[in-house]
C-alpha positions as CSV (number, residue, x, y, z in Angstrom):
1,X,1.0,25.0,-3.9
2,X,-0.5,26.7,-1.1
3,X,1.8,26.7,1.9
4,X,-1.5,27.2,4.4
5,X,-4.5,24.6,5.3
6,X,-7.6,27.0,5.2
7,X,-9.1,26.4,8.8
8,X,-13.3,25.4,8.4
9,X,-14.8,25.4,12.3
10,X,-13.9,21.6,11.8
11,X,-10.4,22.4,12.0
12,X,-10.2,24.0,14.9
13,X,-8.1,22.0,17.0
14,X,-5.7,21.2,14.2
15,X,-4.8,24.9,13.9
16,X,-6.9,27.0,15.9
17,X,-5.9,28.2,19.5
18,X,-7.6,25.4,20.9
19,X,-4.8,22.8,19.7
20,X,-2.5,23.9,22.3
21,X,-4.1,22.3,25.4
22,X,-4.7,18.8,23.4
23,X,-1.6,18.8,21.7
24,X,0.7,17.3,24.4
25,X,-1.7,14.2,24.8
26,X,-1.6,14.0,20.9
27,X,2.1,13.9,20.8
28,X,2.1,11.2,23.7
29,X,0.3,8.8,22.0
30,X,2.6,9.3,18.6
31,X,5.1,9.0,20.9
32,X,4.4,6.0,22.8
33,X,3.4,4.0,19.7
34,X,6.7,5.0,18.5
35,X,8.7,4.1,21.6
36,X,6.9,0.8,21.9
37,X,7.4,-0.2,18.1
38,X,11.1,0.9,18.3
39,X,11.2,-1.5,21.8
40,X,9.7,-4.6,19.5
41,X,12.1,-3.9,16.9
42,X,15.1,-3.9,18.8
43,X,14.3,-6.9,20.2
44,X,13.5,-8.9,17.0
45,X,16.8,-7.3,15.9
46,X,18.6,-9.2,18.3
47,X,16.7,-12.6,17.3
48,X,17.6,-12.1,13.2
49,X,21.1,-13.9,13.1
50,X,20.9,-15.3,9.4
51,X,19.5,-14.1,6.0
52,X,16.7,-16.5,6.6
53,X,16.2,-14.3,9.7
54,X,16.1,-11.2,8.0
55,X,14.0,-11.8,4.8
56,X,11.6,-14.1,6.1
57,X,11.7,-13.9,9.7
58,X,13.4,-17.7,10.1
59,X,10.0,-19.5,8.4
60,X,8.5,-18.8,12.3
61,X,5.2,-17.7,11.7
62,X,1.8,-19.5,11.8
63,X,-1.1,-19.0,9.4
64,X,-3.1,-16.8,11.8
65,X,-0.2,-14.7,12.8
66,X,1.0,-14.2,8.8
67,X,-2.8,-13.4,8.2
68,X,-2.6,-10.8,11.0
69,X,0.9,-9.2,9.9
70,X,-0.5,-9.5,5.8
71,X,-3.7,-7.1,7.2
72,X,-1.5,-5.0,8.9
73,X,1.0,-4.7,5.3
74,X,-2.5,-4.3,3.3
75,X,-4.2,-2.2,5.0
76,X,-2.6,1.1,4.6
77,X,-2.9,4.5,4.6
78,X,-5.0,4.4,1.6
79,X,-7.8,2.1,2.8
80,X,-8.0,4.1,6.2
81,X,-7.0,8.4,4.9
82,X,-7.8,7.8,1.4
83,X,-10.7,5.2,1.1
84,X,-12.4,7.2,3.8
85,X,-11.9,10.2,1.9
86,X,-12.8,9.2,-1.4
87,X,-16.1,8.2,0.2
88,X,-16.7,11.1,2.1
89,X,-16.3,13.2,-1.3
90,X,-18.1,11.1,-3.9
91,X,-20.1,8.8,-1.7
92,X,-20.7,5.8,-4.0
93,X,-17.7,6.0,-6.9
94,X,-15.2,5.9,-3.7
95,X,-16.4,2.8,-2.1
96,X,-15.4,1.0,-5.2
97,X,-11.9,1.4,-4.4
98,X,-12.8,-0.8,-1.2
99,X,-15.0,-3.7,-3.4
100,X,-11.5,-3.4,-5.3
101,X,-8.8,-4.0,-2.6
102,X,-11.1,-7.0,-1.1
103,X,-11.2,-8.4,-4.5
104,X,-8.0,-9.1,-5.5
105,X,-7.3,-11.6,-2.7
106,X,-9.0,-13.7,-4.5
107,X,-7.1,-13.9,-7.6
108,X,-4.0,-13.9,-4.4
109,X,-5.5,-16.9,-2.8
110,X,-6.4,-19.3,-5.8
111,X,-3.2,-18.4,-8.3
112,X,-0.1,-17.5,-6.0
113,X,-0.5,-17.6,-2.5
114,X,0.5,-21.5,-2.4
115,X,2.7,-21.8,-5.4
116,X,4.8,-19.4,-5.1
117,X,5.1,-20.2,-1.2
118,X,6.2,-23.3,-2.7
119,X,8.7,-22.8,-5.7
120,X,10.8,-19.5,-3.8
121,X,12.6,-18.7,-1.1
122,X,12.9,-15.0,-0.1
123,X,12.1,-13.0,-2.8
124,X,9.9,-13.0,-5.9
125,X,13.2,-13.2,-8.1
126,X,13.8,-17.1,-7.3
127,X,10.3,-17.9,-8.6
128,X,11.2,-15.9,-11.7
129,X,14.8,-17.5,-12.4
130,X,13.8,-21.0,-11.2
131,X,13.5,-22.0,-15.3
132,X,15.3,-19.0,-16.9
133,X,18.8,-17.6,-17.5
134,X,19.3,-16.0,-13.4
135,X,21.2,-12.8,-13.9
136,X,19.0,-11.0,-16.6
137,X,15.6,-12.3,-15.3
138,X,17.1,-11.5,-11.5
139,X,17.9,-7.9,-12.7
140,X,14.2,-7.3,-14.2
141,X,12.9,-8.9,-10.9
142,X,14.4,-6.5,-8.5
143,X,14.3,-3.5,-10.8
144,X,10.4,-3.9,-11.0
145,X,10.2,-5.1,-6.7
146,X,11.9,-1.3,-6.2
147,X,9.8,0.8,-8.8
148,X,6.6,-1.0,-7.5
149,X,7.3,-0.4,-3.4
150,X,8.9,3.3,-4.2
151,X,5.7,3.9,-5.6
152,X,3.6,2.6,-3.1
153,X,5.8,3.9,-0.5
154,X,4.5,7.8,-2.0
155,X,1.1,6.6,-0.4
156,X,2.6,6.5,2.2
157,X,4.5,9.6,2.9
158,X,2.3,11.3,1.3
159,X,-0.1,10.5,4.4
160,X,2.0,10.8,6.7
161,X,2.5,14.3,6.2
162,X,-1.3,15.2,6.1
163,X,-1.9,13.6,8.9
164,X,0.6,14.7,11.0
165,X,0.6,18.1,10.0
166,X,-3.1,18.3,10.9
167,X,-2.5,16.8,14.4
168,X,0.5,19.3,15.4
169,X,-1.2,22.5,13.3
170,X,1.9,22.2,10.7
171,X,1.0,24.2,7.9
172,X,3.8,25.0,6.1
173,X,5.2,22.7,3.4
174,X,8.7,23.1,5.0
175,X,7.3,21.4,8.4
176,X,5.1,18.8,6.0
177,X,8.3,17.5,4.2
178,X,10.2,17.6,7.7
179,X,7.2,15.0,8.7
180,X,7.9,12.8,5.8
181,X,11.6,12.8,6.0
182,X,10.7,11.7,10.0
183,X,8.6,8.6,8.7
184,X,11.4,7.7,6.6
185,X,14.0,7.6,9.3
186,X,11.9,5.5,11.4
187,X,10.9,3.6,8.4
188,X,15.1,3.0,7.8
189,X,15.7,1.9,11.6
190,X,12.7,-0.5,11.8
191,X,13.9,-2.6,8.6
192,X,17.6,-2.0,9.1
193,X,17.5,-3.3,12.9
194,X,14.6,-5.9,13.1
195,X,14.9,-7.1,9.6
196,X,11.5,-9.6,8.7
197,X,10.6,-10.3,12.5
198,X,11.0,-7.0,14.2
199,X,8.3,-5.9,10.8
200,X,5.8,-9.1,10.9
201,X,5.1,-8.0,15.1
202,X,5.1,-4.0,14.0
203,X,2.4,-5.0,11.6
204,X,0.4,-7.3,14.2
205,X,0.3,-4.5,16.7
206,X,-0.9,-2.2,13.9
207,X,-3.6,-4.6,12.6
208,X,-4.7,-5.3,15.8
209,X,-4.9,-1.3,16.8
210,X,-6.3,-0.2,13.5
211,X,-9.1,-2.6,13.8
212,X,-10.2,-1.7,17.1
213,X,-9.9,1.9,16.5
214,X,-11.8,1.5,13.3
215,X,-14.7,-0.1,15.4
216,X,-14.8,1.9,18.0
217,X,-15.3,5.0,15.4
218,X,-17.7,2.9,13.6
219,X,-20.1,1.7,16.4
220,X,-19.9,5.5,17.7
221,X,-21.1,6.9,14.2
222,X,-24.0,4.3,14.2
223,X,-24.6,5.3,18.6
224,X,-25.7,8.6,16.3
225,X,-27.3,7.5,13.9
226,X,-29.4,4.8,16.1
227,X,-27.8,2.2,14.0
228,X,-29.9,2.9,11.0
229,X,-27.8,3.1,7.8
230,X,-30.5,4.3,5.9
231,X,-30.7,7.3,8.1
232,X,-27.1,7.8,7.9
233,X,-26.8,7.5,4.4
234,X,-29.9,10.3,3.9
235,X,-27.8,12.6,6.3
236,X,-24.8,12.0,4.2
237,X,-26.5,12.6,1.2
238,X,-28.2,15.5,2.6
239,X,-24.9,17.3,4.0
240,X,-23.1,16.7,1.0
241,X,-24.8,19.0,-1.4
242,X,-25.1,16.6,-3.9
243,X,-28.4,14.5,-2.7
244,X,-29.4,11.2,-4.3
245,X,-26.8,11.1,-7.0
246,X,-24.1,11.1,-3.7
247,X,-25.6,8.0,-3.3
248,X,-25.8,6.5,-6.9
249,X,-23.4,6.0,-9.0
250,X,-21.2,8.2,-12.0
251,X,-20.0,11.1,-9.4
252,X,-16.6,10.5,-10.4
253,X,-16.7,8.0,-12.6
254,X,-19.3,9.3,-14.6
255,X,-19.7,12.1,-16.0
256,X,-17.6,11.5,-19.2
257,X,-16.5,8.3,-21.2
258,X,-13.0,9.2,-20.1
259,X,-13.9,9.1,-16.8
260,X,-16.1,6.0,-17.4
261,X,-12.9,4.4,-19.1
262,X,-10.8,5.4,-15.7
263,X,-12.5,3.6,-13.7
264,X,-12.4,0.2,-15.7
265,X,-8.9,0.8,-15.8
266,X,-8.8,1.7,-12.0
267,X,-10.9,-1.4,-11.4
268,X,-8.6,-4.0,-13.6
269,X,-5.8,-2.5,-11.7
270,X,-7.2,-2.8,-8.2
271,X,-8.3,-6.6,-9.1
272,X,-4.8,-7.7,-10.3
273,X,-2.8,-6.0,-8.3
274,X,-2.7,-7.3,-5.3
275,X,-1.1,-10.6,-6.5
276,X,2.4,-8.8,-8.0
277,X,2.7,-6.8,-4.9
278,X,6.4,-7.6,-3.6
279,X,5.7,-6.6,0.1
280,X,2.6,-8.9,0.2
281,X,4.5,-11.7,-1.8
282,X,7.2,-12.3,0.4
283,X,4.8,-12.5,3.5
284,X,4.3,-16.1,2.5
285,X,7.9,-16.8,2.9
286,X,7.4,-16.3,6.6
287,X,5.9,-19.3,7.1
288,X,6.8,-22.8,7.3
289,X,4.2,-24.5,4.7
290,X,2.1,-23.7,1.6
291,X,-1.0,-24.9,3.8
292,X,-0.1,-21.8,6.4
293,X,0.8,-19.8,3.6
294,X,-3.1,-20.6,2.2
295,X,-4.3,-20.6,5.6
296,X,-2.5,-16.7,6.4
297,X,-4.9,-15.4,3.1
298,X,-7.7,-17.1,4.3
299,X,-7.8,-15.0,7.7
300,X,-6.2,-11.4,5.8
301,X,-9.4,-12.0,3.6
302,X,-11.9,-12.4,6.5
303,X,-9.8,-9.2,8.8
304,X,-9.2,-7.0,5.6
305,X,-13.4,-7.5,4.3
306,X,-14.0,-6.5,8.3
307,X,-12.1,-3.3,7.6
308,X,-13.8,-2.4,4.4
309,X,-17.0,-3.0,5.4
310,X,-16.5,-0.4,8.1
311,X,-15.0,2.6,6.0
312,X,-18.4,2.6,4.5
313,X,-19.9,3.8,8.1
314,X,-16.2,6.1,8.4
315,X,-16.5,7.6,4.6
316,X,-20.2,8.2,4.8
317,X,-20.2,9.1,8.4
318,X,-17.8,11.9,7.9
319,X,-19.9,13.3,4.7
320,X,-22.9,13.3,7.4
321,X,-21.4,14.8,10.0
322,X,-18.8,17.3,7.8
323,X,-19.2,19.9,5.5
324,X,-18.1,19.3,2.1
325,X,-16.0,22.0,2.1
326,X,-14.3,21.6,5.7
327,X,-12.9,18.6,4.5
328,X,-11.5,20.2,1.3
329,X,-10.5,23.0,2.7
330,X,-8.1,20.3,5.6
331,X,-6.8,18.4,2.1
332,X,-7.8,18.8,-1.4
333,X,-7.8,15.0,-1.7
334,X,-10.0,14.1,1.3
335,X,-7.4,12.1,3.1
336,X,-8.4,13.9,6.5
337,X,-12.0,13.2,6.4
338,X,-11.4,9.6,9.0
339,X,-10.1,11.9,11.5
340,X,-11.7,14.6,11.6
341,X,-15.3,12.6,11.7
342,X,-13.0,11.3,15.1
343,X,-12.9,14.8,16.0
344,X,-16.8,15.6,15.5
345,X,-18.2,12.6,16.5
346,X,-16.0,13.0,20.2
347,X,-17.7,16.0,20.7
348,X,-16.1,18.8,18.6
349,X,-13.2,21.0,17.9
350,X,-12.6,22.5,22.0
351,X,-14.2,19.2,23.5
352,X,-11.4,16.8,25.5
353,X,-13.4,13.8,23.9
354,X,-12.6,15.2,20.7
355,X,-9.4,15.1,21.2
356,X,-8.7,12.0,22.7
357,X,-10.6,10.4,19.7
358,X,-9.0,12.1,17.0
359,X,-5.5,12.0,18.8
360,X,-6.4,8.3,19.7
361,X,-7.4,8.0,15.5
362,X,-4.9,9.4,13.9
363,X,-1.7,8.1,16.5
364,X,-3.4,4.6,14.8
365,X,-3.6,5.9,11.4
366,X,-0.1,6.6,11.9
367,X,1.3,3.5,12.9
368,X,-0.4,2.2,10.1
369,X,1.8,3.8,7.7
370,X,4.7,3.0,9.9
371,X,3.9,-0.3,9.6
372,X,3.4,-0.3,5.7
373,X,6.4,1.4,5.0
374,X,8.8,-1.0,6.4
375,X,7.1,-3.8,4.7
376,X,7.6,-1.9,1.7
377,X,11.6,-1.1,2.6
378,X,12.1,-4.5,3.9
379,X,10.7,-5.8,0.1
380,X,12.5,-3.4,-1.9
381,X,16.3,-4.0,0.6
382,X,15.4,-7.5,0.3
383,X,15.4,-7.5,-3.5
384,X,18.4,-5.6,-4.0
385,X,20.3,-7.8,-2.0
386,X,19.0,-11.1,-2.7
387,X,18.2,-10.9,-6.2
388,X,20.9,-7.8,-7.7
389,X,23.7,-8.0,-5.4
390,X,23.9,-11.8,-4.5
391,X,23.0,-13.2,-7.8
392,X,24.0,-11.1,-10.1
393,X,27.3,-8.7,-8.6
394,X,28.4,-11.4,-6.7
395,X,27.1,-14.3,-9.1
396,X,25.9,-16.3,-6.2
397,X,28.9,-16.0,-4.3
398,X,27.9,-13.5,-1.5
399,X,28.0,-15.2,2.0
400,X,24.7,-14.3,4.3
401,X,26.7,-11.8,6.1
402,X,27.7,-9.8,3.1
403,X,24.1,-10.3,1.7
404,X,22.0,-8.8,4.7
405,X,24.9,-5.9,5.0
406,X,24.1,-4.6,1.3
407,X,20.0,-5.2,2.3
408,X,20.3,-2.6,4.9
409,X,22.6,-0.7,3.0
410,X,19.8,-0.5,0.4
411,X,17.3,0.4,3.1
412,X,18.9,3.4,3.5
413,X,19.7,4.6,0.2
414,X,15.4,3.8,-0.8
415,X,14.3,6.0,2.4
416,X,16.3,8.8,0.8
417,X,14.5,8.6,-2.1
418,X,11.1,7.8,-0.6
419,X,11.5,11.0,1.5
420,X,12.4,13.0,-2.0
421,X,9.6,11.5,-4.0
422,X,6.6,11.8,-0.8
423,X,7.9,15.4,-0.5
424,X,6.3,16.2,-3.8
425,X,3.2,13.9,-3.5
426,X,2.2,15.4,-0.6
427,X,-0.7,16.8,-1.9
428,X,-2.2,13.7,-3.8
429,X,-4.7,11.2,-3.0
430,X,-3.5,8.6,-1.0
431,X,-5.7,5.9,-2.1
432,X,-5.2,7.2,-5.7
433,X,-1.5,7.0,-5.3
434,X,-1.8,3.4,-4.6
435,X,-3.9,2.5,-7.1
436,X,-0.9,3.3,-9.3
437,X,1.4,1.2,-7.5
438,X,-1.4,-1.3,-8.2
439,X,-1.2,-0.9,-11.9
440,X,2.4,-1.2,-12.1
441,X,3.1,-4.5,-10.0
442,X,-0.1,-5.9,-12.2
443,X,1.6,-4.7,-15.7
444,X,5.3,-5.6,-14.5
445,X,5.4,-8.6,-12.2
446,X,1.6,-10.6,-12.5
447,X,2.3,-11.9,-15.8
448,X,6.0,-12.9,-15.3
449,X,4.8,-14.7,-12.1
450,X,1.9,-16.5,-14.0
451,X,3.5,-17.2,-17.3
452,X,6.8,-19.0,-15.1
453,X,4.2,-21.2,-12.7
454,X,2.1,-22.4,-15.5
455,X,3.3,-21.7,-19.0
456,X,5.6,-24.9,-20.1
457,X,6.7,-22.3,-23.8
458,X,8.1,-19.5,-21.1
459,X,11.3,-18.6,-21.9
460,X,13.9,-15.8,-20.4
461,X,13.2,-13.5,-23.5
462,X,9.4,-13.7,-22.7
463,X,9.7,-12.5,-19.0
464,X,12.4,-9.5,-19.9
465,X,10.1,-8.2,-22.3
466,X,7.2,-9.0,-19.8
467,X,8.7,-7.3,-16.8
468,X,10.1,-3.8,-18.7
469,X,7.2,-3.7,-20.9
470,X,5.1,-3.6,-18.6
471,X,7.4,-1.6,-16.2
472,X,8.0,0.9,-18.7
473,X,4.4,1.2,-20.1
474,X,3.2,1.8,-17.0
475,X,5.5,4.5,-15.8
476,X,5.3,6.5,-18.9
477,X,1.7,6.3,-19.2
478,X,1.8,7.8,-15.6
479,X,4.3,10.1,-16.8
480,X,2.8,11.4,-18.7
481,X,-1.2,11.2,-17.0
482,X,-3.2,13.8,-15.0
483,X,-1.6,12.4,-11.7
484,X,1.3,14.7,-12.5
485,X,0.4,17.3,-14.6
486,X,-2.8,19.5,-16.0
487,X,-4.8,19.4,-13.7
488,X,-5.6,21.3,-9.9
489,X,-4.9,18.0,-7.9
490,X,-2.1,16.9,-10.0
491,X,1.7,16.7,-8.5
492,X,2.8,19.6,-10.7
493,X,0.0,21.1,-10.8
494,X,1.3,24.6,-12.7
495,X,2.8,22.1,-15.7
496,X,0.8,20.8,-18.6
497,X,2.3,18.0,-20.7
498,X,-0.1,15.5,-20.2
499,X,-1.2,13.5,-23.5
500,X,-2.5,10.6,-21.5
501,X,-6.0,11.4,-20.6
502,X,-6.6,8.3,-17.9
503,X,-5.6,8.7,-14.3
504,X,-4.4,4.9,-14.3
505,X,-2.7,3.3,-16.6
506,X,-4.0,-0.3,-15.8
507,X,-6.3,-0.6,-19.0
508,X,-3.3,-0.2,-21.1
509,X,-0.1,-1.4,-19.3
510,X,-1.9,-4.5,-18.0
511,X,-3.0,-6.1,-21.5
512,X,0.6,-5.1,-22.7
513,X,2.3,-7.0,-20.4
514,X,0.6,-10.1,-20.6
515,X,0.9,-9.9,-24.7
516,X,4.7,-9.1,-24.2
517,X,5.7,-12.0,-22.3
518,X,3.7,-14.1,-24.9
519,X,5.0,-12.6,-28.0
520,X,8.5,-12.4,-26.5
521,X,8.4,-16.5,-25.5
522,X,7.1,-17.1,-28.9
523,X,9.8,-15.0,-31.0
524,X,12.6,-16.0,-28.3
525,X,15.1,-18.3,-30.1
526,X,15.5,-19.9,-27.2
527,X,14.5,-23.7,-26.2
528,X,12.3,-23.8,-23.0
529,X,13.9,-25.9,-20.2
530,X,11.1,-28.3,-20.4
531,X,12.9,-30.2,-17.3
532,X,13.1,-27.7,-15.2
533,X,9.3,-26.4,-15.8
534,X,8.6,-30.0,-14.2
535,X,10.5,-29.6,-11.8
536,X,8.8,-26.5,-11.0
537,X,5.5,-27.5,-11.4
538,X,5.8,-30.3,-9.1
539,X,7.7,-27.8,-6.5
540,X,4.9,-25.9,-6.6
541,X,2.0,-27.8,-7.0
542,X,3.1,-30.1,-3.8
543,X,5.7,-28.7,-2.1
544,X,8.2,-31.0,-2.5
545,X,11.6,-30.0,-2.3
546,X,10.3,-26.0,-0.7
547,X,12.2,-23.9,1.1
């Protein structure tokens, strides 16, 4: 892996001799956000007194402000780096990862959002052991709620430390790993101090910021283009080398019936995902009804569609304005493409309005990821404690104390291996990287959710073999994929022992996981608790007797 970022006249600022005299306002900004993110969290920290506090932020939040905080968890590094990247490189095939992530809410809002709002109370695990035997089904909850945010949580890093690296003119990987080991610590003191609250207002300010700074970026790309897509689409098309077929679809997912395959896979994965995600599940905790809880996806849907309507202008404004090969040359995977259009469309590489944009960019971009990592830790910590430690070490005997001591506890020891892990995917797509974590909490946790709020024939057997099978299918299949090995973008990219020709595993994993759960109810010798799935449908249905 190349230890140098080959400098286009794009790139300039990031690692030219221009850099120096912008590079104390970029660093101000990082650092202010920082500072003023640290400031909220301390004082949330000093507000979370019980577990309640802690994992769900004492029930305080309204609909609008949930809705706010969910945009803010959702909308991470890959929608603004990678999205915009994917765009920028294969115009059409990398919008679809937007239609994708705007998608799923749907299948969010009409199956889970309420019920599950309903039937748990702090984690994801509750739902799952309601009607089943709690320590087994408990174990397989948490275990899949820590493999689904670690990898998600590589999207992450893995940003960070492109982004970063640009901004400061890092181009060793010794000072891109330092970067990601920094997000981590921060990552570990936001979650470990402010618990749920001091994270819900981190991701409100980060909502509200990325949304303005993706506007302002937005209406200044159009100011250029007169506000004629149609023009800015032909200049896109035009700079990109490709012409019409960057506008049409099959650049990526195209050219072959493998590739064709992919992207049904990536699609099914994208679509389903959303609703086994642990760090968006236990945002509906944080409010006090199922009618917020319905109400907070109602206004993530309208912010988050906002958003993706606007990395069209962002993905296809930096293909107009940037040569292909600049933003290559900045990251193999395109995930620099939203800043550095910042960067041109202030003005240039040695311009002050240049810099201000792309430090003004990029300082958002990374708060987003600040913000989406500690949703992530706070999911991950939460599960551990809740579900593994409480209820299953402790068998229900933990006191709250003990219980949000082991959750911070875990924070820590999952930023260690978050840092490890983003180290290596440093490289990767960020968007891609996500769309794994996707295919995993679809495979893993979607059925088991599904089969418990409306399948009366359940049983535990069903949702073990639901949960590993589709853990395990999932993970091997990605294993074992291009992501890691074979190929020039691939983690390891000088190793070769992949047998799996798909880049997701969705098309596969998904299916399997579904059939498991059934085929494991229906062998399971086991008598369904017929008395408690009433009780649970009626819990969930009305709210009566919720949390």
């Amino acid at each position: 892996m190349s230890s140098t970022i080959e400098a286009g006249p794009a790139l300039v600022l990031a690692a030219g001799s221009g850099a120096s005299e912008h590079r104390p306002l970029i660093i101000t900004l990082f650092a202010a956000f920082v500072v003023a993110t640290l400031f909220i969290t301390v004082w949330a920290g000093r507000q979370t007194r019980s577990a309640a506090d802690f994992y769900a932020g004492g029930r305080q939040f309204t609909g609008f402000q949930n809705g706010l905080a969910i945009s803010g968890d959702y909308m991470s590094a890959a929608s603004f780096l990678g999205i915009a990247g994917a765009i920028a490189l294969f115009g059409y095939d990398g919008f679809l990862y937007s239609i994708g992530f705007l998608v799923a809410w749907l299948v969010a809002l009409l199956l889970v959002a309420e019920p599950l709002r309903n039937s748990g109370r702090f984690t994801m695990g509750d739902v799952l052991a309601y009607r089943m035997r709690q320590r087994p089904v408990r174990t397989a909850a948490g275990t899949s709620t820590i493999v689904v945010s670690i990898f998600y949580l590589l999207a992450q890093m893995a940003g960070a430390g492109v982004l970063v690296s640009l901004l400061l003119g890092i181009t060793s990987d010794g000072g891109k790993i330092a970067i990601v080991a920094l997000v981590g610590v921060l990552m570990i003191v936001y979650v470990t101090i402010g618990g749920m609250k001091g994270t819900t207002w981190v991701q409100m300010v980060k909502a509200v910021l990325l949304i303005a700074g993706t506007l302002l970026i937005t209406f200044l790309i159009l100011l250029k283009f007169d506000f004629n897509l149609s023009q800015l689409l032909g200049a896109a098309a035009e700079n990109s080398g490709k012409g019409a077929a960057f506008l049409e679809p099959g650049l990526k997912y195209g050219a072959t019936g493998t590739s064709k395959l992919d992207f049904l896979s990536l699609g099914i994965a994208l679509v389903l995902g959303t609703a086994g995600l642990p760090h968006i599940l236990i945002r509906f905790y944080t409010v006090p009804t199922a009618k917020a809880a319905r109400k907070s996806v109602n206004w993530a849907i309208g912010i988050i569609g906002a958003f993706y309507l606007m990395t069209i202008v962002l993905g296809f404004g930096a293909a107009a304005l940037l040569k292909n090969s600049d933003i290559i040359a900045s990251n193999k995977a395109g995930n620099t493409a939203a800043p550095l259009a910042a960067l041109e469309i202030g003005g240039g590489a040695n311009s002050t309005g240049g810099a201000i944009l792309l430090a003004v960019i990029s300082a958002v971009a990374f708060a987003t990821i600040l913000a989406v990592v500690a949703g992530l830790t706070l999911a991950s910590s939460s599960s551990f404690a809740h579900d593994i430690y409480a209820n299953v070490i402790k068998r229900g005997k933990a006191t709250e104390q003990q219980e949000v001591r082991a959750a911070r506890w875990a924070t820590v020891l999952i930023g260690v291996v978050s840092i490890a892990l983003g180290a290596l995917a440093r490289d990767l797509n960020v968007a891609g990287l996500v769309a794994l974590a996707f295919a995993v909490a679809a495979s893993a946790n979607l059925p088991t959710i599904l089969y418990s709020l409306f399948w009366k024939r359940f049983t535990t057997t069903g949702a073990l073999w639901s949960i590993y099978g589709g853990l395990i299918s999932a993970v091997v299949l990605v294993l074992f994929s291009p992501v890691v090995s074979g190929k020039p973008t691939s983690m390891f990219k000088d190793a070769d022992f992949y047998w799996f020709p798909l880049e997701n595993p969705g098309i596969v994993s998904i299916p399997l996981g579904f059939l498991l759960g059934w085929l494991g109810s229906l062998l399971s010798k086991e008598k369904p608790d017929e008395g408690k799935y009433a009780e649970l449908e009626v819990k969930s249905l009305t709210g009566v007797g919720a949390h």
